[in-house]
C-alpha positions in Angstrom: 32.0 -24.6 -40.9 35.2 -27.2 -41.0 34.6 -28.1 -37.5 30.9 -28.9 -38.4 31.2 -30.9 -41.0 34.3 -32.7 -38.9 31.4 -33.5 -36.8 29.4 -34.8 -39.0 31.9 -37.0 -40.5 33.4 -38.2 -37.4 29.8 -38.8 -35.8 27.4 -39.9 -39.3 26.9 -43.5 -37.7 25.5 -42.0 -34.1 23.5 -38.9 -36.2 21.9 -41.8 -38.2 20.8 -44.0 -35.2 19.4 -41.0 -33.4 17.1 -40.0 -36.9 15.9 -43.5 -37.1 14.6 -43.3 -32.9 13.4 -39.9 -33.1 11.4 -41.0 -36.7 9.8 -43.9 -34.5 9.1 -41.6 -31.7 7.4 -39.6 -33.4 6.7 -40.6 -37.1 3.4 -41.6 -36.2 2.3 -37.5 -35.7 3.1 -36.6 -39.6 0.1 -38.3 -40.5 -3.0 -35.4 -40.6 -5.0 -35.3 -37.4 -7.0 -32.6 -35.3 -6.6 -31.4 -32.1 -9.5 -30.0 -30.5 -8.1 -26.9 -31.2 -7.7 -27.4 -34.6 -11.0 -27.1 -35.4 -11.0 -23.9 -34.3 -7.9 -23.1 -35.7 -9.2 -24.3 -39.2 -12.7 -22.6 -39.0 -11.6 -19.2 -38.2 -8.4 -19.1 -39.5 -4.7 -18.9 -39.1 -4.8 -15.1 -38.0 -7.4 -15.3 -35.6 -5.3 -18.0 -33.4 -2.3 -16.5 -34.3 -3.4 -12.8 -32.0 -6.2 -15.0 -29.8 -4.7 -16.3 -27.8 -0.8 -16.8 -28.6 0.2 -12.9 -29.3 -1.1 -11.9 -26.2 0.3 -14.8 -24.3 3.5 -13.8 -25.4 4.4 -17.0 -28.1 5.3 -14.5 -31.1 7.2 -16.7 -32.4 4.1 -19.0 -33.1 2.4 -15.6 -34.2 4.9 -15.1 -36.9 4.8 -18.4 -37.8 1.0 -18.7 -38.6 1.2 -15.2 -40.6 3.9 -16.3 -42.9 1.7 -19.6 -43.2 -1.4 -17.5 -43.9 0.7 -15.1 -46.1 2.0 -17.7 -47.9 -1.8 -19.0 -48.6 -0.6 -22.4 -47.4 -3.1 -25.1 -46.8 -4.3 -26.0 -43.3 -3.0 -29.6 -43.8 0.5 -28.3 -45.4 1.2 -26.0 -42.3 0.5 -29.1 -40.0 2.6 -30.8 -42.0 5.2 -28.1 -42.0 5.0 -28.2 -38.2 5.7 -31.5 -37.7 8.4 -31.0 -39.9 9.9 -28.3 -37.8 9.3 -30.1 -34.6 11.4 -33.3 -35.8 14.2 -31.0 -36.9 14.6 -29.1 -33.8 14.0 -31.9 -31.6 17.0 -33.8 -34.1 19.1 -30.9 -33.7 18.4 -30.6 -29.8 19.6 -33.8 -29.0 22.8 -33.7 -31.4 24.1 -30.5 -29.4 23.3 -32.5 -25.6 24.9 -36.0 -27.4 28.0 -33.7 -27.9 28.1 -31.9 -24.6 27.7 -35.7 -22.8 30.5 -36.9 -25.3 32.8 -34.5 -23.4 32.4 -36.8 -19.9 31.7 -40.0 -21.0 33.0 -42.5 -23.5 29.9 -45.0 -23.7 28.5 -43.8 -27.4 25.6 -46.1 -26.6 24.8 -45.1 -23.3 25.3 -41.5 -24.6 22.8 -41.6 -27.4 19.9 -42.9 -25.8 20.7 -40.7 -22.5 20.5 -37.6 -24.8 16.9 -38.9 -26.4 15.5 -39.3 -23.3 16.6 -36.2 -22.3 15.1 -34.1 -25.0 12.4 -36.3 -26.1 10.8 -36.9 -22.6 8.0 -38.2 -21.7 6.1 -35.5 -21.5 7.2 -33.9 -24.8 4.5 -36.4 -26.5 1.7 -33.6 -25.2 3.8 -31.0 -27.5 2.4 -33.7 -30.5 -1.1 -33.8 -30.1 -1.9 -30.2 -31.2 -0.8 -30.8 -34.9 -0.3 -26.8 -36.0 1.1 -25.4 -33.0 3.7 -28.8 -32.5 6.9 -27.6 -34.7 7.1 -23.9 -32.5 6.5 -25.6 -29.3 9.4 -28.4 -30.5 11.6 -25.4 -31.2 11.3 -23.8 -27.8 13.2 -27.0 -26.9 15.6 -26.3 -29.7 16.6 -22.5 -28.3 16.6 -24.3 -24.5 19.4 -26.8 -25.3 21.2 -23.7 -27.5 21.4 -21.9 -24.6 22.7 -25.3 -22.2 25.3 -25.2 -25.1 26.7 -21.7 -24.7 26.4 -21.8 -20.7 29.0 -24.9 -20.8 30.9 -22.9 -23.1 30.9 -20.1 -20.8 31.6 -22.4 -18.1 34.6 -23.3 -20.2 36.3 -20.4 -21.1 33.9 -17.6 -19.2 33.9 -15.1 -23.0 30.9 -12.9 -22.0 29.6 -13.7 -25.8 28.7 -16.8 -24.6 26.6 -15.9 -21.4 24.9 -12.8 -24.0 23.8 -16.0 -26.8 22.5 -18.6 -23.6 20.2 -15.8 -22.5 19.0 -14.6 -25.4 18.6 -18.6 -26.8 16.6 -19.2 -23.5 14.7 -15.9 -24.0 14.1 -17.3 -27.9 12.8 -20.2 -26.2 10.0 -18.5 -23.8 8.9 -16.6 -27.1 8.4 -19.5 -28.5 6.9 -21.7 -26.2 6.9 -21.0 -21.8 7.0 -24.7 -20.3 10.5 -25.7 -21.8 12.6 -22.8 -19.8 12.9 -24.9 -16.7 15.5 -27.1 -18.6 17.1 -23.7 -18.7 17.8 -24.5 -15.3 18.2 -28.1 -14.3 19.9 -29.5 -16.9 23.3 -26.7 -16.5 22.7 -27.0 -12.8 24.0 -31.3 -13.0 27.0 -29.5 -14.8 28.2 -27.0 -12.0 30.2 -29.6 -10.1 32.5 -30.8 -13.4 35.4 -29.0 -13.6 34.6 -26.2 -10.4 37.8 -25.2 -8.9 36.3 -23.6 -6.0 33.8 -22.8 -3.9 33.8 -19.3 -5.4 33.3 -20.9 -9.0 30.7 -23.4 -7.9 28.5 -20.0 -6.7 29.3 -18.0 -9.5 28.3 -21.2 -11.5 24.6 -21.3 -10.1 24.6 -17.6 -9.7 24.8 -17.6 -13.6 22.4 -20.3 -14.4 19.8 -18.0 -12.1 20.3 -15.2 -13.4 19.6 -16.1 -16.7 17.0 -17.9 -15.8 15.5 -15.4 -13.7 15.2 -12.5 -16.6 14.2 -15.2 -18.9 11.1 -15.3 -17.0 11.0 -12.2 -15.8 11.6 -11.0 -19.8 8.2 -13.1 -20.9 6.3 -12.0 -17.5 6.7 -8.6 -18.7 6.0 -9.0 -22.5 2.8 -11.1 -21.6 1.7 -8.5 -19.2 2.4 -5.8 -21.7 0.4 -7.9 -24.5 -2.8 -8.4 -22.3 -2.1 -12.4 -21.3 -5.2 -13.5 -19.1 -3.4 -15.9 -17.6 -1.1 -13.9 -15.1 -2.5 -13.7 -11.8 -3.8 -9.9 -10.8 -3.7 -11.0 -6.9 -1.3 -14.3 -5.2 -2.4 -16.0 -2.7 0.2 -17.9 -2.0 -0.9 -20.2 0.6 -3.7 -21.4 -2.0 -1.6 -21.3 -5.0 1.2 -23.5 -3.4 -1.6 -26.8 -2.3 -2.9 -26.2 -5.6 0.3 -26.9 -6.9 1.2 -29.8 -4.8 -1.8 -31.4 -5.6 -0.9 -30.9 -9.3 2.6 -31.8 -9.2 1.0 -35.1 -7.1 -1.1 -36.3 -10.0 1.0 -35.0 -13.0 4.1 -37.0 -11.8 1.4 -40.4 -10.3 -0.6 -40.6 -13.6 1.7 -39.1 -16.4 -1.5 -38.2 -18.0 -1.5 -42.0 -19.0 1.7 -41.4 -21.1 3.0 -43.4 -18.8 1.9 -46.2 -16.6 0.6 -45.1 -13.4 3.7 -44.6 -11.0 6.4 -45.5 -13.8 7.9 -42.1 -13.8 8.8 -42.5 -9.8 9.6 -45.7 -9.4 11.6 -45.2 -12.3 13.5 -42.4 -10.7 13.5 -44.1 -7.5 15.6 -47.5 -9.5 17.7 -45.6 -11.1 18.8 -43.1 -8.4 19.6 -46.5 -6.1 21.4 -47.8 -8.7 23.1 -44.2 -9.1 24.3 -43.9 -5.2 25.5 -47.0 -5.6 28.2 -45.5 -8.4 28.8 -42.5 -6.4 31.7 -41.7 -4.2 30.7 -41.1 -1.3 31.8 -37.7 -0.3 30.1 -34.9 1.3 30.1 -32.2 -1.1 28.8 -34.6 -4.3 25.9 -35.9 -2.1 24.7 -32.7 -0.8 25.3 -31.5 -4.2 22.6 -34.7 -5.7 20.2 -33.5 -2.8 20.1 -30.2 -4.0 19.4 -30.9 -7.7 16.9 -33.3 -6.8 15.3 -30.2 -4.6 15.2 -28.5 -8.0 14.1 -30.9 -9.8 11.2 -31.0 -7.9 10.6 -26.8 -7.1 12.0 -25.0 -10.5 9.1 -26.4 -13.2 6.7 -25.7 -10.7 7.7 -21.7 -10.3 5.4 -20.3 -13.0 2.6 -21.7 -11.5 3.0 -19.1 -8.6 1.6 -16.3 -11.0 -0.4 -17.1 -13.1 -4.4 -17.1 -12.8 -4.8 -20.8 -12.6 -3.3 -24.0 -11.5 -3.3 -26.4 -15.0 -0.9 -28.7 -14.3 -0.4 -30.7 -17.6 2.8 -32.7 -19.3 3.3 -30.1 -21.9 3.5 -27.0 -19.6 5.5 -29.1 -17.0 8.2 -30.4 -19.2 11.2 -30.2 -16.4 9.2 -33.0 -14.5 9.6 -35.4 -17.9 13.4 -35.8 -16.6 13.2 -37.4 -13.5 13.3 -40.7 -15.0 16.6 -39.8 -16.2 18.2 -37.8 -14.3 19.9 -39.8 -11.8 21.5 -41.6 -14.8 22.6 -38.2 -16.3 24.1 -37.8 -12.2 25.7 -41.0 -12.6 27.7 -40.1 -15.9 29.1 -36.9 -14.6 29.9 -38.0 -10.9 29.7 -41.7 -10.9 32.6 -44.2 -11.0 31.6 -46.1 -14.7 30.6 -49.6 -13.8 29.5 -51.6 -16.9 26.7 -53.8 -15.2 25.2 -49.9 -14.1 25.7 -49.1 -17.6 23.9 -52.3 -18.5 21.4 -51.8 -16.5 20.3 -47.9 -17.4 20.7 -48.9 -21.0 17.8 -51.5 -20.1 15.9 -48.9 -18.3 16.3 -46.2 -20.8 15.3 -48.9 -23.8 12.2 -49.6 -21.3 11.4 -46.2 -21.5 11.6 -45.2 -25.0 9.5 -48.6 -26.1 6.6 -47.0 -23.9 7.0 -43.9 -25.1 6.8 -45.1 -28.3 3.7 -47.3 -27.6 2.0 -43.9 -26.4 3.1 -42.1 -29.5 1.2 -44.7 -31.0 -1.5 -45.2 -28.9 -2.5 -41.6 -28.4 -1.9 -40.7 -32.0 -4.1 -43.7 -33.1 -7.1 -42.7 -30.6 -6.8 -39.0 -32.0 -7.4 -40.2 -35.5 -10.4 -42.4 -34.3 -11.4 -39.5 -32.4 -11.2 -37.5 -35.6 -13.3 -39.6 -37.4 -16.5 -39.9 -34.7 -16.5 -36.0 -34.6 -17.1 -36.0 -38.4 -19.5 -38.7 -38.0 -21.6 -36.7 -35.9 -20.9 -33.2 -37.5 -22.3 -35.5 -40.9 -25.7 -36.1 -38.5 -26.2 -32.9 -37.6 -25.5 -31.7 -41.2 -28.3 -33.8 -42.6 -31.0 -32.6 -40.3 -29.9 -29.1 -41.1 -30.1 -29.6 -44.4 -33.4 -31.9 -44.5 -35.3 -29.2 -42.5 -34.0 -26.3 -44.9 -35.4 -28.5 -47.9 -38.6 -29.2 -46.0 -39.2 -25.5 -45.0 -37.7 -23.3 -47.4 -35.4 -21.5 -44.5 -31.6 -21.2 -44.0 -30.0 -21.8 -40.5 -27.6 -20.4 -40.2 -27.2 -19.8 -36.3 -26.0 -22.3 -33.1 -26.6 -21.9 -30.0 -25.5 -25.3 -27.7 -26.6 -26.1 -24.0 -25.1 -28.6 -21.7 -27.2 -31.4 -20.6 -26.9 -32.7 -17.3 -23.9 -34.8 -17.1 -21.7 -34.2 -20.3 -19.2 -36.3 -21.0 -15.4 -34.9 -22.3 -14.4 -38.1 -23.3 -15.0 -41.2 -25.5 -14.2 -44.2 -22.7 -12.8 -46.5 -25.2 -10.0 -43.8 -26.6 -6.8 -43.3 -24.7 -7.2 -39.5 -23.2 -6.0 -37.6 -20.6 -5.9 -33.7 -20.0 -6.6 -31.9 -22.9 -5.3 -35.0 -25.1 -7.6 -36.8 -27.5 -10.8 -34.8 -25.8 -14.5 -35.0 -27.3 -14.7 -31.8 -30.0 -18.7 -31.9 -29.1 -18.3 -32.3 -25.6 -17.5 -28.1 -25.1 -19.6 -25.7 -25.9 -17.1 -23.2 -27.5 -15.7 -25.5 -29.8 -19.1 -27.2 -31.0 -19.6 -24.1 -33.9 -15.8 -24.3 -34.9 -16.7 -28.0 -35.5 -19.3 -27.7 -37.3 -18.2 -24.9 -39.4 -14.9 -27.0 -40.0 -16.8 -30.4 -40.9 -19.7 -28.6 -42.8 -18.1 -26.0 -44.7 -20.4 -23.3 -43.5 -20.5 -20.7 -41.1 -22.6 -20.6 -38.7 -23.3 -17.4 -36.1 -23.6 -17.8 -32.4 -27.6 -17.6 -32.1 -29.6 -16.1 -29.1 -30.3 -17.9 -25.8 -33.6 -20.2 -25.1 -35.1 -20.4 -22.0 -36.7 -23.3 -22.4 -34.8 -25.8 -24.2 -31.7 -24.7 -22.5 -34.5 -26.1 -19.5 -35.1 -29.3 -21.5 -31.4 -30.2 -22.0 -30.3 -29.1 -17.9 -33.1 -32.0 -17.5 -32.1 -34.6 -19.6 -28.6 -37.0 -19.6 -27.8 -38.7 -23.2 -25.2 -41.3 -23.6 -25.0 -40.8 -27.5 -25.8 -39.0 -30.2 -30.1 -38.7 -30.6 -32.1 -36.5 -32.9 -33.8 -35.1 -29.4 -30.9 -33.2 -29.2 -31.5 -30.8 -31.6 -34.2 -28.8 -32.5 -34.4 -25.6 -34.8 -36.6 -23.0 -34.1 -36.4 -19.9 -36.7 -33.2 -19.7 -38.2 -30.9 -21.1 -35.2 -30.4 -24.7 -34.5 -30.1 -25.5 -30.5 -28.6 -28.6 -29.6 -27.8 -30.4 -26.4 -24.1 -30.9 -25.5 -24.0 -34.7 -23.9 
């Protein structure tokens, strides 16, 4: 307890500057906002999505989290709140434990504090963000990842098997939590291995280590998933298929950033700074083979899970190891590299460069969700009225939906950033158009029975907007076209 408040005392100023980034990062989130999802999660309740689908897919840590919330009777707007809350704290604490380990190598407190928010709040972590009540878990995975990097130096240090028993069970914490964060598990000790290795033998028993742990990590969440009844592991590989797929994924994840970024920022980013990187480095054999294998990993490891599971998604938030290659050659450089101030210059440019868009995104894709928020409940309010007019008019209650797609439907509103599952149309999918509805209205509507012949009329017709033709109520269901 001494030594933490020594820390504290000795490091307020650099604590302080790191709140204030993280608060512009990501201060924007706090405010209320809904997620696709959470229209579902809000119209059937925190129980429902805390077994369908996050038991079974193995996140009981977001399980337990939702019970307690539901327990507790909190609010649907509290618990988003609370998760936010939880997600800044973790994300905080994350990059105070990776400031300290960098600390150890180099003496550039700058350098070292923006490094270390880059690091943890990457790029890609902004996807974590735009699913308000499931954010703070998620956040935390990242929390239990850089736990675990913590103990592994210290076992590196002083090799006390306590330490490599609390970095496995932290990273195992972590795939509990959330499974797209444990590639850190790897990459980030791997840039470590070379600092302070005696020998050969160490260097092995270094990586040998970090796979291991790695390995029953995922191994560890393979099995509870499977035990639990995830539909997303794959009953047959077929690995030839599986590995374009991939390829193709990794291609226009780490090209398009999902718009996070600006197209082709993320490797031309990568490719400046590891230039500017060899540069800095002695040239020896061992420490550029060494750089060639992490970049190898860098590029492999986030993309392992992929291999079996059911489907090939490859979005930011799953993906989280590729939100370092912007910065990686610069976390290289500080650990190899011979210091030279216009290099440190430079990357503290860059990394500035790369915060102030991340920030812009933040604000961009938080702004669009709110916007996006507020058309769903504008056309939730339309459908409501002609509900309620025909009840008045005909003495019936609806109380039934059934939706159809119409011909071309479209996912998105064109003039809202969106990308992926980010900032997505709530009407433009049929099984969230009754959680919507439900959510806006206040009511609850049951799935109604298939027709024939409007499900006919819609396949036939392509709307642009929102139109009355849409919808039409026979008995007590209403059936409305999905455009």
């Amino acid at each position: 307890m001494n030594k933490i408040r020594e820390n504290i005392s000795k490091n307020k100023m650099e604590y302080l500057i790191i709140f204030l980034l993280l608060l512009c990062l990501v201060g924007i989130f706090s405010l209320n906002r809904y997620a696709i999802d959470t229209y579902f999660f809000e119209a059937f309740g925190m129980k429902n999505n805390a077994i369908n689908p996050y038991y079974h897919d193995g996140r009981l840590f977001m399980t337990a989290f939702l019970y307690i919330c539901d327990f507790l009777k909190l609010s649907y707007r509290l618990e988003k709140l609370l998760s936010w809350t939880l997600a800044f704290t973790s994300l905080f604490f994350a990059i105070i434990i990776f400031y300290n380990i960098l600390k150890k190598y180099n003496k550039n407190n700058i350098l070292n504090i923006i490094l270390s928010v880059c690091v943890v709040f990457n790029p890609f972590v902004i996807e974590f963000f735009m699913f308000p009540e499931y954010t703070g878990i998620m956040c935390l995975s990242l929390l239990f990842v850089f736990i675990g990097i913590y103990f592994i130096c210290k076992y590196f240090d002083n090799k006390k098997k306590y330490n490599l028993i609390l970095a496995l069970s932290s990273s195992i914490f972590s795939t509990l939590c959330y499974q797209g964060t444990l590639s850190l598990i790897f990459i980030i000790p791997l840039i470590l291995v070379l600092k302070d290795t005696k020998n050969f033998k160490d260097f092995f028993q270094k990586i040998l280590t970090i796979g291991i742990i790695f390995s029953i990590s995922a191994l560890s969440i393979a099995l509870i998933t499977k035990f639990l009844g995830a539909s997303r592991l794959a009953s047959h590989i077929n690995v030839i298929k599986i590995v374009k797929n991939i390829i193709n994924g990794v291609g226009g994840l780490l090209t398009t950033t999902y718009k996070i970024l600006p197209n082709y920022f993320l490797l031309i980013f990568f490719g400046i700074s590891l230039i500017l990187c060899f540069i800095a480095l002695p040239k020896k054999v061992n420490t550029i083979t060494f750089l060639l294998l992490n970049i190898v990993c860098l590029f492999i490891v986030p993309a392992l899970p992929h291999m079996f599971t059911s489907y090939v998604w490859m979005v930011p938030r799953s993906n989280i190891g590729y939100g370092l290659l912007a910065v990686f050659p610069i976390l290289f450089y500080i650990l190899y590299a011979k210091v030279k101030k216009y290099v440190n210059y430079v990357f503290i440019c860059l990394m500035c460069l790369l915060l102030l868009w991340q920030w812009h995104s933040s604000l961009s894709f938080a702004n669009s969700q709110i916007i996006n928020n507020e058309l769903n409940t504008e056309e939730a309010l339309k459908i409501g009225n002609y509900i309620n007019n025909y009840e008045q008019e005909f003495n019936i209650k609806i109380n039934k939906i059934k939706t159809y797609n119409d011909k071309g439907v479209t996912y998105v509103y064109p003039f809202l950033k969106s990308a992926g599952d980010m900032n997505v149309r709530a009407f433009g999918y049929i099984w969230a158009y009754r959680a919507v509805l439900n959510n806006k209205l206040a009511r609850f509507f049951e799935e109604g029975d298939n027709n024939k012949e409007y499900k006919l009329y819609c396949q036939n017709n392509n709307w642009s907007t929102f139109d009355v033709e849409q919808l039409k109520i026979i008995d007590d269901t209403i059936h409305i076209c999905i455009y």
